[in-house]
C-alpha positions in Angstrom: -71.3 54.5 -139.0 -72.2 53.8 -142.7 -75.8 54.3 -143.8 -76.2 50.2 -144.5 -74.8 49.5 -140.8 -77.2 52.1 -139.2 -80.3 50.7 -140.5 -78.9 46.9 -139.6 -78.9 48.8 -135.9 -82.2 49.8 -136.5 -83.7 47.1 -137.6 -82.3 44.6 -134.9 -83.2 47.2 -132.4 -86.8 47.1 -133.7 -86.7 43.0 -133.9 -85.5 43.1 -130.1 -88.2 45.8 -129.5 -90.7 44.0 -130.7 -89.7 40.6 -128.6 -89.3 42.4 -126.0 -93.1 43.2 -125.7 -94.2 39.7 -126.5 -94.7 36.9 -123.9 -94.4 33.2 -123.8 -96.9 30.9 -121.5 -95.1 27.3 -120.4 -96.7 24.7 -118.5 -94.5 23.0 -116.5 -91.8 25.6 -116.5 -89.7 24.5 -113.7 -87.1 21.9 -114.3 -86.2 19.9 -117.5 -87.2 20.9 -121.1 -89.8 23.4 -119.9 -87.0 25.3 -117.6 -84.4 25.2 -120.5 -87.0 26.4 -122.7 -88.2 29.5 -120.5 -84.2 30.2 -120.0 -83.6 30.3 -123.7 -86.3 32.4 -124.3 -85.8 34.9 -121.6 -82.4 35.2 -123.5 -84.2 35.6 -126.4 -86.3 39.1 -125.0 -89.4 37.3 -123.9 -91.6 38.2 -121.2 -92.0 34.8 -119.4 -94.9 32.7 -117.9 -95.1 29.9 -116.3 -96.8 26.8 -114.4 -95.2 24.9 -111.9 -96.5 21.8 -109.6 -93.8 21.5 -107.1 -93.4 20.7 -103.2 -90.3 19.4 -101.2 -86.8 19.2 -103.0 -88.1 19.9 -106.2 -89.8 23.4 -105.1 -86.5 24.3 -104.1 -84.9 23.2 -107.6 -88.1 25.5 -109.0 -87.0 28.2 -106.9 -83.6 28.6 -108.4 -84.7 28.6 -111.9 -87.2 31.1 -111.6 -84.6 33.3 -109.7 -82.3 32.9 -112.8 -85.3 33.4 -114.9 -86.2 36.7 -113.0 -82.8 38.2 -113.5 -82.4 37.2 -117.1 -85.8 38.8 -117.7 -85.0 41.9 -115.5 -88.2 41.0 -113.2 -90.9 40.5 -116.8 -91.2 36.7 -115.4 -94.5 35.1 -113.3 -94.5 31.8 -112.0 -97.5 30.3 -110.5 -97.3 27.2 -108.2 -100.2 25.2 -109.1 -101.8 22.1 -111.2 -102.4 23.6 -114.4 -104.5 20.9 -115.5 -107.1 22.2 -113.5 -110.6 23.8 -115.1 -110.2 26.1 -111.9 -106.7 27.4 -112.9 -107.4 28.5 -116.3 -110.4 29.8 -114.7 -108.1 31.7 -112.2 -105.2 32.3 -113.7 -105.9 33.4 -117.6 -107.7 36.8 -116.4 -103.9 37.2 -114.5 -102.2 36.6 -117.7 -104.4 38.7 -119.7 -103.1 41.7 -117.2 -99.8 40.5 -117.6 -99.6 40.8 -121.0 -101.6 43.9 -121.2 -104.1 41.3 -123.2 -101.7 41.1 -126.8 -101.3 37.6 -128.0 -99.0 35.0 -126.3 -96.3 34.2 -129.1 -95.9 30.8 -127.9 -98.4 28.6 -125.5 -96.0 25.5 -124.4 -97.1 22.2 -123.2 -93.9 20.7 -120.9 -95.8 18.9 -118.2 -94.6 15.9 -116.9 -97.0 14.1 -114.9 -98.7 11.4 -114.8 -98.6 7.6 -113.6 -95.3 4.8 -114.8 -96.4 1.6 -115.1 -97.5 -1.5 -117.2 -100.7 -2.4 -117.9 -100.8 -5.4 -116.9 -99.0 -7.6 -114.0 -98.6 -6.7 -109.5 -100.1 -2.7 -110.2 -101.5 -2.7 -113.4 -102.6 1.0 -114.5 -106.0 1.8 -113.4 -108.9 3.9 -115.0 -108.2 6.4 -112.8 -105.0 6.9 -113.4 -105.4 6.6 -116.7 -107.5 9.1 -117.1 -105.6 12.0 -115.1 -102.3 11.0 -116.7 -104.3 11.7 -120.7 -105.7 14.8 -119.5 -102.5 16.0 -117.6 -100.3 14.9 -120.0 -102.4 15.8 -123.6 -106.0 16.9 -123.3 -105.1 19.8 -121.1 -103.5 21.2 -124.4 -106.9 21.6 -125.9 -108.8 23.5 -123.2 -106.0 25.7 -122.4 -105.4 27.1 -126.2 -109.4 27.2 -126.2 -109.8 29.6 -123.2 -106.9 31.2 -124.5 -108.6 31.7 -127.8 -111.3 32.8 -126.4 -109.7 35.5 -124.0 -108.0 36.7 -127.8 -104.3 35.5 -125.9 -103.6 33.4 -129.7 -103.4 35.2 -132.7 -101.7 35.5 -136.2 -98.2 34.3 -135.2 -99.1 32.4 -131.9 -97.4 29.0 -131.6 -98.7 26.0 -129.6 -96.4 23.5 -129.1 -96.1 20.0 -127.1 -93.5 17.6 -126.1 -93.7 14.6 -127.4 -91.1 11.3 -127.5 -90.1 7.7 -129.2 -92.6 6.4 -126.5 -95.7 7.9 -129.3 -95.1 4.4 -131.5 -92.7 1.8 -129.4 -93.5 0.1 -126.4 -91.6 0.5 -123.2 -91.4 -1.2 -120.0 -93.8 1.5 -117.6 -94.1 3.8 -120.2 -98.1 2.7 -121.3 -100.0 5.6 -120.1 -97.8 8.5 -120.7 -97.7 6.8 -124.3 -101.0 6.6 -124.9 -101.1 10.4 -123.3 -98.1 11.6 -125.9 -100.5 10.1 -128.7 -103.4 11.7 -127.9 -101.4 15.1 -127.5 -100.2 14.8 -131.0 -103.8 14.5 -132.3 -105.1 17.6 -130.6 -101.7 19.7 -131.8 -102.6 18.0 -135.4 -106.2 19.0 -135.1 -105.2 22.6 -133.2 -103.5 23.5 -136.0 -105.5 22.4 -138.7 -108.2 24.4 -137.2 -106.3 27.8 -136.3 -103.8 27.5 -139.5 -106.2 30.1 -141.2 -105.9 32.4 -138.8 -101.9 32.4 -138.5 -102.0 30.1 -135.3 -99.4 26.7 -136.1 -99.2 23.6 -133.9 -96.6 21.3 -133.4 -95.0 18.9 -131.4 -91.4 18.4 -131.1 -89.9 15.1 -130.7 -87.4 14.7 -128.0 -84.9 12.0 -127.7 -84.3 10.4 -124.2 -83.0 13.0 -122.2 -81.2 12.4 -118.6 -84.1 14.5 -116.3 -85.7 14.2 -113.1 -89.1 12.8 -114.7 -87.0 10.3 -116.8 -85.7 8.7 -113.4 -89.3 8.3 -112.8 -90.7 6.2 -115.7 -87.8 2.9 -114.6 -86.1 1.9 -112.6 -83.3 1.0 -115.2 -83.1 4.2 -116.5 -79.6 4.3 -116.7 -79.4 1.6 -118.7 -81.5 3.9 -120.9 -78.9 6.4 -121.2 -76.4 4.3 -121.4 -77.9 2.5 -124.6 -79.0 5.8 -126.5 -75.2 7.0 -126.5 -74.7 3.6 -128.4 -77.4 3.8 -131.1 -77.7 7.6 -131.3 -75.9 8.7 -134.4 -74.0 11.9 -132.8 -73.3 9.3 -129.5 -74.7 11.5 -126.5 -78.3 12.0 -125.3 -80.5 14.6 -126.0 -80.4 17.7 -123.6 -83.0 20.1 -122.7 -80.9 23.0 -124.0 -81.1 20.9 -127.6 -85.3 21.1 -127.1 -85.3 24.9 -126.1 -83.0 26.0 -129.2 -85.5 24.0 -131.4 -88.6 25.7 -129.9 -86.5 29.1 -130.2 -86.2 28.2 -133.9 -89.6 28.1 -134.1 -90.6 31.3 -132.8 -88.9 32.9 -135.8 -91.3 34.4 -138.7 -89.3 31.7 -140.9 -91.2 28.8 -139.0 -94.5 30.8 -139.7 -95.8 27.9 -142.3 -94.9 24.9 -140.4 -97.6 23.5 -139.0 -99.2 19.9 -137.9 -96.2 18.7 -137.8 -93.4 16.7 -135.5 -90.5 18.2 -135.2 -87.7 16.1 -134.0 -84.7 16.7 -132.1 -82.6 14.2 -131.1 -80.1 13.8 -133.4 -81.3 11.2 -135.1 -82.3 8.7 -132.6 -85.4 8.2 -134.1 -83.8 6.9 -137.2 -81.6 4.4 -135.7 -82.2 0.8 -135.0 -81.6 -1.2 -132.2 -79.6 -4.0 -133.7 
């Protein structure tokens, strides 16, 4: 072995070393974008954990993954079946990930849940203030108080991510699509915000921009969610929907030191759906 390709070993040992003591948090790591995600990264040589609100079918669909999940991580991989929304889980669980990680810094703090209540505001079950409510904090304000007891448990540090999912559904209307909406919107303002706060200190936020993507929480927004599909392979420049394996190689992407200065910003990847009109 020549001297050049013996320190190229070196150094990619020491890149995969280094990964390999760092860990990833995702909420809403079971199915869809967060479960691609966590795959991908457990690929990558991160340690992985995760939220998960499951019960019935889907539990078993969450059960799968995280047995993949465990194998590809050799066993560094914790799942915790609970609503991570909750004041009491961060309260609970953060300590627990804090021994997990041996208390270094989370490299990437995800926001992947997918929760909250489909319909129009107006019309036979118009949204109400309740629902509302629990859909903005599930689905964007939860963002803010988890990186702030993070923060605060020094889990986020110089080269911490935070990242949301966010969709097309931020600026156009869609039929049952209100209050996630107005949730995606407010999620963007506290990444904007996170990051314009934490930049000094190497933290970035971002969102990444998703096109519509054939998952279980899709069927859930409408009832003519094929048609959906169906539609964006029309108008979509590269003709096919947008996969979760697309998001988690994006998110990948941005665990590199390259991404280190991109910040308060929305990433998108959909091929260019976002860019297309409907005509």
């Amino acid at each position: 072995m020549s001297f050049f390709s013996s320190q190229f070993s070196l150094s990619l040992h020491l890149t995969l070393g280094e990964i390999m003591s760092e860990w990833v948090l995702i909420l809403g790591g079971s199915t869809g974008h967060g479960a691609a995600t966590a795959k991908k990264l457990a690929k990558d040589g991160y340690g992985i954990i995760a939220f998960h609100f499951d019960r019935g079918e889907a539990k078993k669909i969450a059960e799968q993954t995280i047995n993949e999940i465990t194998d590809l991580t050799s066993g560094r991989c914790h799942y915790f079946n609970t609503n991570a929304a909750s004041e009491d889980a961060m309260k609970t669980y953060i300590p627990k990930i804090k021994e997990i990680s041996s208390g270094s810094q989370l490299k990437l703090l995800l926001h992947s849940i997918a929760f909250g209540t489909t319909t129009n505001f107006f019309g036979d079950k118009p949204v109400t203030q309740r629902q509302m409510d629990m859909t903005v904090h599930v689905m964007g304000n939860s963002l803010l108080y988890w990186t702030q007891n993070l923060l605060n448990q020094e889990l986020l540090g110089d080269g911490s991510r935070v990242i949301g999912l966010t969709s097309e559904g931020n600026y156009l209307a869609m039929e049952g699509y209100g209050p996630v909406s107005v949730a995606k919107v407010a999620m963007e303002a506290v990444i904007r915000q996170i990051g314009w706060e934490l930049g000094q200190y190497g933290i970035t936020a971002n969102s990444v921009q998703a096109g519509v993507t054939p998952t279980r929480a899709l069927t859930k927004i409408n009832d003519r969610w094929e048609d959906w599909v169906e539609n964006t392979k029309k108008r979509n420049p590269m003709r096919r929907t947008t996969t979760p394996e697309d998001v988690a190689g994006t998110i990948s992407m941005l665990l590199r030191p390259e991404a280190d200065f991109i910040n308060c910003s929305i990433i998108y990847c959909d091929g260019g759906e976002h860019r297309s009109g409907t005509i």
